[in-house]
C-alpha positions as CSV (number, residue, x, y, z in Angstrom):
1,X,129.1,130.4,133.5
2,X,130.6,130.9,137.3
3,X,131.6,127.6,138.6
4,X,131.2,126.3,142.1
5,X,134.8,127.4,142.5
6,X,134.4,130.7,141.1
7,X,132.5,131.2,144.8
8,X,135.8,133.0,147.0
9,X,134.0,132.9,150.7
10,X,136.2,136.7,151.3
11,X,134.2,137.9,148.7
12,X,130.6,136.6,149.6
13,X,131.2,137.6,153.3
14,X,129.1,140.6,152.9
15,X,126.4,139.2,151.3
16,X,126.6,135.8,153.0
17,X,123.4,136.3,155.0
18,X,121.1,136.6,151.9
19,X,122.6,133.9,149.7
20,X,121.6,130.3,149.1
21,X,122.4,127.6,146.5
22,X,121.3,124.2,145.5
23,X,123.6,121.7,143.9
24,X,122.0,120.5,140.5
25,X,122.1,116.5,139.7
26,X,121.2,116.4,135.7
27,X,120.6,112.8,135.5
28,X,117.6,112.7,138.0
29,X,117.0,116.3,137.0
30,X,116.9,117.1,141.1
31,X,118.0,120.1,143.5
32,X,119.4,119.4,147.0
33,X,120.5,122.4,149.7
34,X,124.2,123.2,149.8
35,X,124.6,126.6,150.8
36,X,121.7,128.6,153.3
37,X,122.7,131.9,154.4
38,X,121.2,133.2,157.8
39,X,118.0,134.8,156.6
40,X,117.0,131.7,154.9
41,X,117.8,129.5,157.5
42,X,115.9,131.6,160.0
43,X,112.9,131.6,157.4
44,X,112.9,127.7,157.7
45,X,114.0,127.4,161.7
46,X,117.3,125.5,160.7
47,X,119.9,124.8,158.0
48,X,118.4,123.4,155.1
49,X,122.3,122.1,153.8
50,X,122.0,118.5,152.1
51,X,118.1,118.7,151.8
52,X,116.4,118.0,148.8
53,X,114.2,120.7,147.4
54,X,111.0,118.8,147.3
55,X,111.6,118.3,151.1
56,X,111.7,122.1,152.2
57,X,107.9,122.7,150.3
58,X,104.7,121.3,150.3
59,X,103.7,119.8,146.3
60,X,102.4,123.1,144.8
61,X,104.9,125.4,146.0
62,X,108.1,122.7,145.0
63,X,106.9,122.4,141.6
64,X,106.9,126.3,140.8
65,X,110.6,126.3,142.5
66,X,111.8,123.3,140.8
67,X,110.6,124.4,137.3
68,X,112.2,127.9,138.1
69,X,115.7,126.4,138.9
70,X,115.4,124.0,136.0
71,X,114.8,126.8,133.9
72,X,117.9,128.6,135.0
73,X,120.1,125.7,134.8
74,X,119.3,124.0,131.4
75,X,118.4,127.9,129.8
76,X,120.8,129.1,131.0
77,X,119.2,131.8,132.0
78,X,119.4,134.6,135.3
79,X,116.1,134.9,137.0
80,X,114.8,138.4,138.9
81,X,111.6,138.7,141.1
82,X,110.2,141.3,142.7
83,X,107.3,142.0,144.7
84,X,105.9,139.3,146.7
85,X,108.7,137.1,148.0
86,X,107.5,134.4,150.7
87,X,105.0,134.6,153.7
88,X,105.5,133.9,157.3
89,X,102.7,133.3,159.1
90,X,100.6,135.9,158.5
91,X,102.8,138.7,157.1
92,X,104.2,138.9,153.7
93,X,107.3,139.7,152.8
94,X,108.7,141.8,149.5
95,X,111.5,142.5,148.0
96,X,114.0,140.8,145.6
97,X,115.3,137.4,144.2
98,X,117.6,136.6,141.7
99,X,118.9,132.9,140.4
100,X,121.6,132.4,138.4
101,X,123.1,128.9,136.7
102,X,126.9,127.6,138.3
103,X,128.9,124.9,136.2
104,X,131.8,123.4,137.3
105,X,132.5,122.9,133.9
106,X,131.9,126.3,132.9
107,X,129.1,124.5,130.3
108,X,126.7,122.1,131.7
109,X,124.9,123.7,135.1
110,X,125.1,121.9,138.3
111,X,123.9,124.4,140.6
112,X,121.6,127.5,141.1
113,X,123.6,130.4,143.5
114,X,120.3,132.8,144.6
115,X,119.8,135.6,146.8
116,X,117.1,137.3,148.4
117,X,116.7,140.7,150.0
118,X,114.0,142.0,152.1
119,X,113.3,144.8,154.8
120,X,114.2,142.7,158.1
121,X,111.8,142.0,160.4
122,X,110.6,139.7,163.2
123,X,108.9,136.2,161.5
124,X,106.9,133.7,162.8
125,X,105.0,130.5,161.2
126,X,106.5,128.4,158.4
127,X,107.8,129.9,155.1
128,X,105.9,129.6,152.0
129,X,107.5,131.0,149.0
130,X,105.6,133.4,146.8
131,X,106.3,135.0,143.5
132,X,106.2,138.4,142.5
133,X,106.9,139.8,139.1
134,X,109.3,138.0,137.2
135,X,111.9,138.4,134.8
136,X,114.1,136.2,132.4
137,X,117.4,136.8,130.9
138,X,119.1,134.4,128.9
139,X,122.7,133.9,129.1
């Protein structure tokens, strides 16, 4: 597996915008912010960096997100969505999102790197994710 190292910032540049990682704790088995590329943090109004994950959702929407995240880190597994992505406001947004596991160690996960990509355009209201068609792949 990639570690957290693994991540060179000249390479990312380009696709900086639509990536965004949490950092993985495995003994309390929870996911805090440490990466939010623009898009995201203009889905959420700020930087999200050093939040925990059951801080960014309400109940129903963190427990499909953290059991998606757990699932790439202790499969391992990559994760792909399509479809449905997240709403804002009114308007819903598609288009792709992948998860995949980082290890430090190159064994035991301690972070999820993700991206998503959508058509741009103008949002307003709060951010709820959503989930589209999914697909596992294990590593």
């Amino acid at each position: 597996m990639p570690s957290w190292s693994d991540l060179s910032p000249s390479h990312l540049a380009p696709y900086f915008t639509r990536l965004w990682a949490f950092k993985y704790d495995r003994v309390a088995g929870d996911f805090s912010a440490r990466l939010a590329g623009n898009r995201a943090m203009v889905g959420f109004g700020k930087s999200f960096r050093g939040t925990p994950l059951k801080d960014l959702h309400p109940p129903h929407i963190y427990e499909l997100a953290q059991a998606h995240m757990t699932k790439v880190e202790t499969g391992p597994a990559f994760y792909y969505c399509t479809g449905k992505l997240f709403k804002a406001g009114s308007q819903e947004f598609e288009g792709e999102r992948v998860m995949l596991p980082l290890a430090s160690n190159g064994r035991l996960g301690d972070g999820v790197l993700g991206a998503t990509d959508f058509p741009s355009r103008a949002t307003t209201g709060s951010v709820e994710l959503l989930v589209g068609k999914i697909e596992w792949f294990s590593l």
